[in-house]
C-alpha positions as a Python dict, from the first residue, in 0.01 Angstrom:
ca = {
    (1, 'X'): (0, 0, 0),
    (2, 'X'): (135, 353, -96),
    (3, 'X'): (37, 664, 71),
    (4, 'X'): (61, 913, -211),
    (5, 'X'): (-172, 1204, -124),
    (6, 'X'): (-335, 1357, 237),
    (7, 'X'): (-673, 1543, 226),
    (8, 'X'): (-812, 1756, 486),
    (9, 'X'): (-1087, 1470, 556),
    (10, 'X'): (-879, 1205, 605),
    (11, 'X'): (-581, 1022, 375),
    (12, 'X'): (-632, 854, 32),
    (13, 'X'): (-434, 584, -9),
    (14, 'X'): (-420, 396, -363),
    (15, 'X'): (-233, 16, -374),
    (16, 'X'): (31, -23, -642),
    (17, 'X'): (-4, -297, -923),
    (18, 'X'): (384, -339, -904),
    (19, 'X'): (646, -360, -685),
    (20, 'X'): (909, -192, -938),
    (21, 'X'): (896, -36, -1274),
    (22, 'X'): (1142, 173, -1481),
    (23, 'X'): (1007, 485, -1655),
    (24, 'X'): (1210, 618, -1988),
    (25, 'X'): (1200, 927, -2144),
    (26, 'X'): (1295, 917, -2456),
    (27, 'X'): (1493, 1141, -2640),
    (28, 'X'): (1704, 1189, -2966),
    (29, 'X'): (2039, 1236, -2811),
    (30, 'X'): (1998, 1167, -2422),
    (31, 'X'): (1762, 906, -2250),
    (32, 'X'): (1640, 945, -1893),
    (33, 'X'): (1572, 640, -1664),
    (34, 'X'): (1426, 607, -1343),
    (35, 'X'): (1368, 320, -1137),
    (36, 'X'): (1149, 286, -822),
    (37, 'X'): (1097, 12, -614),
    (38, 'X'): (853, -23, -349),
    (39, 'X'): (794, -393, -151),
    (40, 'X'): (453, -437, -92),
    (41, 'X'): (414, -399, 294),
    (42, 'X'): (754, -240, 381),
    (43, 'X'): (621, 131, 263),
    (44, 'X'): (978, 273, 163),
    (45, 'X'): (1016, 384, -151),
    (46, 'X'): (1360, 363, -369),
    (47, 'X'): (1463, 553, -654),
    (48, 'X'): (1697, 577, -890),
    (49, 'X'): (1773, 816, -1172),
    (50, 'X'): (2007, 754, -1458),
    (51, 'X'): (2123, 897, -1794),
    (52, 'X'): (2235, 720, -2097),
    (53, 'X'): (2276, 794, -2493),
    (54, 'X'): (2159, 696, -2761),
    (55, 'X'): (2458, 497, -2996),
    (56, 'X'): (2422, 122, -2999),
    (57, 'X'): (2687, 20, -2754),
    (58, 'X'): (2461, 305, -2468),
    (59, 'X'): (2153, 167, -2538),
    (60, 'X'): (2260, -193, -2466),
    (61, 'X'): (2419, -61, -2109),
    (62, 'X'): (2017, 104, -2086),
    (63, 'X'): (1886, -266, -2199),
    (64, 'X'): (2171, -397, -1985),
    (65, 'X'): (2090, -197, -1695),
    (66, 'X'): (1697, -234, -1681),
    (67, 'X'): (1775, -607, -1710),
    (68, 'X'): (2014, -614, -1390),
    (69, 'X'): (1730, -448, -1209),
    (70, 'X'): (1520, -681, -1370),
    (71, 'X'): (1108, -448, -1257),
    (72, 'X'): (818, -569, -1297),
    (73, 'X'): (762, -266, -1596),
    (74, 'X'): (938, -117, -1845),
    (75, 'X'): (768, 214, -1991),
    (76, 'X'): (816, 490, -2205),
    (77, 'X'): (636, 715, -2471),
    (78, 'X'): (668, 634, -2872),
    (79, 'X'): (776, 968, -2870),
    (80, 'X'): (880, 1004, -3315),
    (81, 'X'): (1103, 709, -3391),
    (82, 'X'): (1372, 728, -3134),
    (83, 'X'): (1155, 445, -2925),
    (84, 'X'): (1204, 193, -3171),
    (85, 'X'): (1522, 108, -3152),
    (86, 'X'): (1527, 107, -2771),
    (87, 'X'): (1236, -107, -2802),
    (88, 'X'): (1464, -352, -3025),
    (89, 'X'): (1747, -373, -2771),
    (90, 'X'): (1463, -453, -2535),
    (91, 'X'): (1302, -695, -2702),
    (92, 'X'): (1625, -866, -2807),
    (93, 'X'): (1769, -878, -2477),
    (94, 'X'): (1512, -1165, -2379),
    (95, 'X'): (1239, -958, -2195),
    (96, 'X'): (911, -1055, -2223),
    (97, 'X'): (658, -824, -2444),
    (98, 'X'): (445, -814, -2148),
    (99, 'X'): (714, -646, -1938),
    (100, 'X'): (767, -352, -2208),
    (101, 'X'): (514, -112, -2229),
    (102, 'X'): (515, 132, -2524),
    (103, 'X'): (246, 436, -2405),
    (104, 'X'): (100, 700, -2670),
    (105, 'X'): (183, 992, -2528),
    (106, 'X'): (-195, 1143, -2500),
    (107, 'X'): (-247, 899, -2297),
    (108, 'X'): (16, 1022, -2064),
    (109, 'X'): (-36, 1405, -2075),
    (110, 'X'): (169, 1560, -1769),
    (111, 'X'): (-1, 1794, -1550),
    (112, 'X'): (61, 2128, -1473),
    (113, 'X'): (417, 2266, -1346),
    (114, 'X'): (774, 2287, -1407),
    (115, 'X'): (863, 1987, -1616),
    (116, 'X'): (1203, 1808, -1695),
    (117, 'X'): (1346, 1492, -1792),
    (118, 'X'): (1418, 1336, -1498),
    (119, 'X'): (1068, 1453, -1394),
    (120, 'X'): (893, 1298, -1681),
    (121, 'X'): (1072, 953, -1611),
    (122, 'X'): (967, 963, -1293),
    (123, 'X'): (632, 1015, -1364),
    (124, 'X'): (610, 742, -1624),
    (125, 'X'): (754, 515, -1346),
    (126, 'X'): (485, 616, -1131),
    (127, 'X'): (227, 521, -1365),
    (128, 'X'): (386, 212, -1456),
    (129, 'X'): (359, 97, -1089),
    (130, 'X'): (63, 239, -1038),
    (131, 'X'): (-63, 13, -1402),
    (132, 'X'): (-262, 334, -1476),
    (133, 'X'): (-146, 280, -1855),
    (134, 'X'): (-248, 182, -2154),
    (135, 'X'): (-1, -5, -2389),
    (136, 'X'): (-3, 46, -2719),
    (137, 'X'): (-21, -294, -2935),
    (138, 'X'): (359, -381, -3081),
    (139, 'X'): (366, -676, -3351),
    (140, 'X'): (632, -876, -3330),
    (141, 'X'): (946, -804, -3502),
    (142, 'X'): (843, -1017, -3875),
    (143, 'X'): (545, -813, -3904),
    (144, 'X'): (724, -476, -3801),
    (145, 'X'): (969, -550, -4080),
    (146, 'X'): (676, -630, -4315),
    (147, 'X'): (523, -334, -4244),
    (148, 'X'): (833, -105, -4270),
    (149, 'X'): (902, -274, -4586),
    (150, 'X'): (580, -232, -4716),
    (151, 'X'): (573, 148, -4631),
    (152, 'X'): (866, 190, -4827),
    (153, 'X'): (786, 48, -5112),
    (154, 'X'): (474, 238, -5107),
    (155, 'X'): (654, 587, -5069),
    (156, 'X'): (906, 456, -5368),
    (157, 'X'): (604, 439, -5604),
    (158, 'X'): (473, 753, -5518),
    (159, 'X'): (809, 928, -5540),
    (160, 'X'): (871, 732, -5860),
    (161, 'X'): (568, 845, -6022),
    (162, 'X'): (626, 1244, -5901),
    (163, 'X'): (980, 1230, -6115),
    (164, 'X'): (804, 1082, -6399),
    (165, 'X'): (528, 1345, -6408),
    (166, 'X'): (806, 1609, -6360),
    (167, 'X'): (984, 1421, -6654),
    (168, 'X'): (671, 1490, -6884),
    (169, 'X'): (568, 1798, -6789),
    (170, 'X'): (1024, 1926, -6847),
    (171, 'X'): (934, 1718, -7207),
    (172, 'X'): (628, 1919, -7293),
    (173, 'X'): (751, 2222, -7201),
    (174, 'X'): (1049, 2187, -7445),
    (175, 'X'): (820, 2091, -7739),
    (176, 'X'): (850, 1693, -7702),
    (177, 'X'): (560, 1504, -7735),
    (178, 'X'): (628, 1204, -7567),
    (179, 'X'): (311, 1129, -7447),
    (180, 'X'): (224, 1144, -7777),
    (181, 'X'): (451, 847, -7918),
    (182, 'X'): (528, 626, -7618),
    (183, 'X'): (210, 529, -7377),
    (184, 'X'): (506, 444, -7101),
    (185, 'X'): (757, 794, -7117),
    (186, 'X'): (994, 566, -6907),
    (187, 'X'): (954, 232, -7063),
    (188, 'X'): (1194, 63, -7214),
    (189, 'X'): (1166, 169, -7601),
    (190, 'X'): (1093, 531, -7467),
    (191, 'X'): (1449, 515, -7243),
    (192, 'X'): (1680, 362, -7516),
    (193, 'X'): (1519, 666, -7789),
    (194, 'X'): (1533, 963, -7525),
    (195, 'X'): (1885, 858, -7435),
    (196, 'X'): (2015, 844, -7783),
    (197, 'X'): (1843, 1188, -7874),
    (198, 'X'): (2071, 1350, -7551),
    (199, 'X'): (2363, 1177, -7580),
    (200, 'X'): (2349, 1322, -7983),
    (201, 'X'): (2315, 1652, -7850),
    (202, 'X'): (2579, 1653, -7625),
    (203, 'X'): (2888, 1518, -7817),
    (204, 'X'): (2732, 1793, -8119),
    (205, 'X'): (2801, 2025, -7864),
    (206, 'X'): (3182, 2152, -7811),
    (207, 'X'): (3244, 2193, -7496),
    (208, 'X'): (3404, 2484, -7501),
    (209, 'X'): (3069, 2602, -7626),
    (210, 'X'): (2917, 2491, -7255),
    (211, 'X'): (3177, 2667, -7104),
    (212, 'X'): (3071, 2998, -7267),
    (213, 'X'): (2696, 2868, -7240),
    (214, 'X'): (2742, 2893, -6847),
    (215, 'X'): (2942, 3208, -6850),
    (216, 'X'): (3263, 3095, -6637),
    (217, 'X'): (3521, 3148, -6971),
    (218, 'X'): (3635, 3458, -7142),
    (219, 'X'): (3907, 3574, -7399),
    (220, 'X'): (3807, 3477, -7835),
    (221, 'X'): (3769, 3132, -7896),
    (222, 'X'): (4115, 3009, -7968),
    (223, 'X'): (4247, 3092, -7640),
    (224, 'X'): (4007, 3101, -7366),
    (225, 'X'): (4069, 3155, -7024),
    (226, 'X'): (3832, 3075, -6695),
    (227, 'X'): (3692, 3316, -6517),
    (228, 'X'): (3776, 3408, -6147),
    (229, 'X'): (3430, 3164, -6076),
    (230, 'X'): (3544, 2883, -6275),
    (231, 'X'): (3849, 2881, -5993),
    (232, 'X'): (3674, 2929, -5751),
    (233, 'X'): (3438, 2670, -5776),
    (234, 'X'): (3609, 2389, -5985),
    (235, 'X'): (3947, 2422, -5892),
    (236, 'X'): (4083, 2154, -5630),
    (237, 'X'): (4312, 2446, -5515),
    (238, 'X'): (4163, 2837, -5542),
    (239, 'X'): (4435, 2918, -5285),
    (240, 'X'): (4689, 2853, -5572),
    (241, 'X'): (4527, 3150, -5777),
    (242, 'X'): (4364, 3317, -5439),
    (243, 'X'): (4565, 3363, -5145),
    (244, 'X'): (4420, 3266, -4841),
    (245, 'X'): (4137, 3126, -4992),
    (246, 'X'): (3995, 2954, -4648),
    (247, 'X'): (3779, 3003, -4360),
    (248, 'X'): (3937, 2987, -4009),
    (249, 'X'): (3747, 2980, -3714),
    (250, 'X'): (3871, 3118, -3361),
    (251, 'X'): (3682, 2975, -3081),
    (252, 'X'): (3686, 3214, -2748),
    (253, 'X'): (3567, 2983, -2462),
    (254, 'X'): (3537, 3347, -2212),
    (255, 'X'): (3482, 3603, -2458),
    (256, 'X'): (3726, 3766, -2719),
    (257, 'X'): (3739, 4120, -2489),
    (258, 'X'): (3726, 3912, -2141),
    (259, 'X'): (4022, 3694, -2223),
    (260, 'X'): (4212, 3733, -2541),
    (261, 'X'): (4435, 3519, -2441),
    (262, 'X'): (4197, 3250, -2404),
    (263, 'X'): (4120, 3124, -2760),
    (264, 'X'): (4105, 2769, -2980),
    (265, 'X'): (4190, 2756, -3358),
    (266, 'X'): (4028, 2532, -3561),
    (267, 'X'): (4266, 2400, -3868),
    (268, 'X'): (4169, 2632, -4153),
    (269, 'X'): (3916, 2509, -4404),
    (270, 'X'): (4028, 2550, -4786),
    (271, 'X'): (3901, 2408, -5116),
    (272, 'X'): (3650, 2531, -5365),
    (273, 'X'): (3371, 2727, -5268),
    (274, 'X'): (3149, 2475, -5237),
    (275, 'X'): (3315, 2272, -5043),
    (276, 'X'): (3423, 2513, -4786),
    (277, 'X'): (3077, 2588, -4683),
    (278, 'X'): (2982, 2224, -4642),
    (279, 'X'): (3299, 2168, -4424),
    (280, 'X'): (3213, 2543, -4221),
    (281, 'X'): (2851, 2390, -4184),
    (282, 'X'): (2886, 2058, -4075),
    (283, 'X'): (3127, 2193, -3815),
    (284, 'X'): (2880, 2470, -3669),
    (285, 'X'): (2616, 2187, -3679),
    (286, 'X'): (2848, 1920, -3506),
    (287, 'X'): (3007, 2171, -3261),
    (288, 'X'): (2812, 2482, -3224),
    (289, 'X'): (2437, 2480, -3252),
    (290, 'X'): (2294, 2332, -2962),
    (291, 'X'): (1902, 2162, -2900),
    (292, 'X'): (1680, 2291, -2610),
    (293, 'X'): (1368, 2068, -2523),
    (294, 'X'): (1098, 2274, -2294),
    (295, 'X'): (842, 2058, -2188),
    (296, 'X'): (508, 2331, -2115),
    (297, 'X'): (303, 2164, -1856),
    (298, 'X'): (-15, 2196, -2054),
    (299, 'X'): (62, 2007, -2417),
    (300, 'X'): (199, 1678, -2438),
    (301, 'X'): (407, 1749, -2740),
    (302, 'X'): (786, 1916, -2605),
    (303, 'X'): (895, 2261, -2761),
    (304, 'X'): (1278, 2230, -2975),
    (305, 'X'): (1499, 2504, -3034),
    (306, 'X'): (1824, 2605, -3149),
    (307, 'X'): (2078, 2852, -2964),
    (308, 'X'): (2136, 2952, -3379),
    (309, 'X'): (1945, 2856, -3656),
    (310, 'X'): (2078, 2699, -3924),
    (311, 'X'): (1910, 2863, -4181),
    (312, 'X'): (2056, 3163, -4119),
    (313, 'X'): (2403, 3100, -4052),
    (314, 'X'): (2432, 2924, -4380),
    (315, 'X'): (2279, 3281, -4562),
    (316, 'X'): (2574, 3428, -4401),
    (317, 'X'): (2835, 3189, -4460),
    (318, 'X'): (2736, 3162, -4797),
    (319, 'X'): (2753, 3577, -4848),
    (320, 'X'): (3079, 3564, -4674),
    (321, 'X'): (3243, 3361, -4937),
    (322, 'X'): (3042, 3495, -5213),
    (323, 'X'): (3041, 3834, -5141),
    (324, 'X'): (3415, 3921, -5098),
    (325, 'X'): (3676, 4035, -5254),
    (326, 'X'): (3933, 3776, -5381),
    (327, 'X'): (4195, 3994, -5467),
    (328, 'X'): (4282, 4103, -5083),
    (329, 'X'): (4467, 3856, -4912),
    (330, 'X'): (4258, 3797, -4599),
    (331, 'X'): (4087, 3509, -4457),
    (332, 'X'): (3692, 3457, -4352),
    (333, 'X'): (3680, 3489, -4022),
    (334, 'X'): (3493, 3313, -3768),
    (335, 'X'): (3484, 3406, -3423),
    (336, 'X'): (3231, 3222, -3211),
    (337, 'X'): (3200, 3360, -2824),
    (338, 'X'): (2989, 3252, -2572),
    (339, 'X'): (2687, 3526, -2678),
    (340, 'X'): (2753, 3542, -3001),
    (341, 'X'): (2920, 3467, -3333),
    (342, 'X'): (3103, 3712, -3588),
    (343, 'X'): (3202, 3637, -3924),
    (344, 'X'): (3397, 3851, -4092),
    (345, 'X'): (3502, 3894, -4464),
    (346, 'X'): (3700, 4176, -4665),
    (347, 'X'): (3471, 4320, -4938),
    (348, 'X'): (3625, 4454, -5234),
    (349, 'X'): (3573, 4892, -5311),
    (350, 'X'): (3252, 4968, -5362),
    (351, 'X'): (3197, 5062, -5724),
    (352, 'X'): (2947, 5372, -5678),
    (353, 'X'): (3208, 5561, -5503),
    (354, 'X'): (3477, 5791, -5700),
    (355, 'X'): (3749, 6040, -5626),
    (356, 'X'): (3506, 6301, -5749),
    (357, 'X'): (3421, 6617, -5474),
    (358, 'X'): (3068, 6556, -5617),
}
């Protein structure tokens, strides 16, 4: 018997269905666990609070961990896909379905107040031993895999026939009838014509024609040259033609005014265009743009930000290196500080101006 509320006319007392349980909440980078235990007849309660991750080798110390402790309940929300593979690692581990409960999560709404994590496990613990739950029905692992597979194939078809309607509607637009000759646009007579018809236009075509075509030559047609573009973005190298063609990033863990001193270079990025912004992007995303989950007490579903979003840090990375001049021999520069982060690139003169009084 648990005593888990007091009224002024007396004390409700409620008797728990289990002994233990574990409640999970599940997240995309950092599950919380909780475990309570409870005898029936001693009164005390134990619990326990514990945080894992989310790679294959953490999950199995979670499925390792709920096994040592071995309740009488495992719970937690199919909160997106993250539960699934949890549920896997359960379900391989030898547990019995009937000791895994997988809850939808308006069934589970919290109530009001200041909700975290370890909070939310908790409470999904409490139901658990409490059985006030519902579980949601789980095939077994054939029919899961029937179903995915299934799904998949359905979404292939779909997205197959979008490209071919695209297809059709690029050929009509250009003044080929397809339709028109072929009932099947992508069968196999209609593939083996279309493809000879391109591949006739291309080798007709010199390619120092497609050069011109997309603008990134100059100079007659005897001796052309590229264009400061064509380096830029097809050349392995652009620092060979560019000095200091690269991106370096200065990391200031206190501030760059608090403590100059204080500072971590990143090895600078270099390579085409392009490339450079991938690499610059991928490393914000990795190392600098953080997740926040707020939980409001009255919705089920949590609230995710970003400390930066990455929309707009890849509009201004991409005007950085776009919008510069090549011809000054500076870096991009990156400076990311606790509050904030700076980038900085040297513009060429602006044209409007002259030497002119007027």
């Amino acid at each position: 018997m648990t005593n888990i509320a007091k009224l002024r006319t007396g004390e409700a007392v409620f008797s728990a269905l289990y002994e233990t349980a574990v409640g999970i909440d599940v997240h995309e980078k950092k599950p919380v666990a909780c475990y309570q235990s409870s005898l029936f007849g001693d009164g005390e309660l134990k619990t326990e609070h514990r945080d894992f991750g989310t790679t294959q080798q953490q999950l199995e110390e979670l499925t390792a961990w709920c096994k040592g402790l071995n309740p009488d309940i495992i719970l937690f929300e199919s909160t997106g896909v993250y539960w699934v593979s949890l549920y896997e690692k359960l379900e391989q581990s030898g547990l019995a379905p009937d000791k895994v409960a997988v809850l939808n999560g308006r069934d589970v709404k919290a109530v009001r107040g200041r909700k975290t994590d370890w909070a939310d496990a908790k409470r999904l613990t409490e139901i658990g031993r409490y059985g006030a739950f519902k579980a949601s029905f789980i095939p077994s692992k054939p029919i899961r895999d029937l179903r995915f597979m299934f799904r998949a194939l359905s979404a292939l078809k779909k997205e197959k026939q979008r490209v071919v309607n695209i297809l059709h509607k690029l050929f009509t637009c250009s003044g080929l009838r397809a339709s028109q000759v072929f009932s099947d646009i992508r069968g196999k007579a209609a593939t083996v014509l279309m493809n000879a018809m391109i591949a006739a236009a291309i080798e007709e075509a010199k390619f120092s024609d497609i050069l011109q075509q997309m603008d990134i030559v100059a100079g007659p047609q005897e001796a052309l040259v590229p264009k400061n573009i064509a380096i830029m973005m097809f050349s392995e190298n652009p620092a060979k033609f560019f000095p200091y063609t690269q991106v370096d990033i200065v990391i200031y863990p206190k501030g760059k005014l608090q403590d100059p001193s204080n500072f971590i270079e990143v090895p600078s990025i270099k390579g085409p265009i392009d490339s450079m912004i991938n690499q610059v992007m991928a490393y914000l995303r990795t190392n600098i743009i953080k997740e926040r989950v707020i939980k409001p007490g009255n919705q089920p579903e949590s609230i995710r930000f970003f400390n930066y979003p990455y929309q707009a840090l890849e509009e201004a990375v991409v005007n950085s290196l776009y919008h510069r001049s090549y011809q000054s021999r500076e870096p991009i520069e990156i400076t990311i500080e606790p509050d904030c982060i700076r980038i900085i690139n040297y513009g060429g003169p602006d044209h409007s101006l002259t030497s002119s009084p007027d």
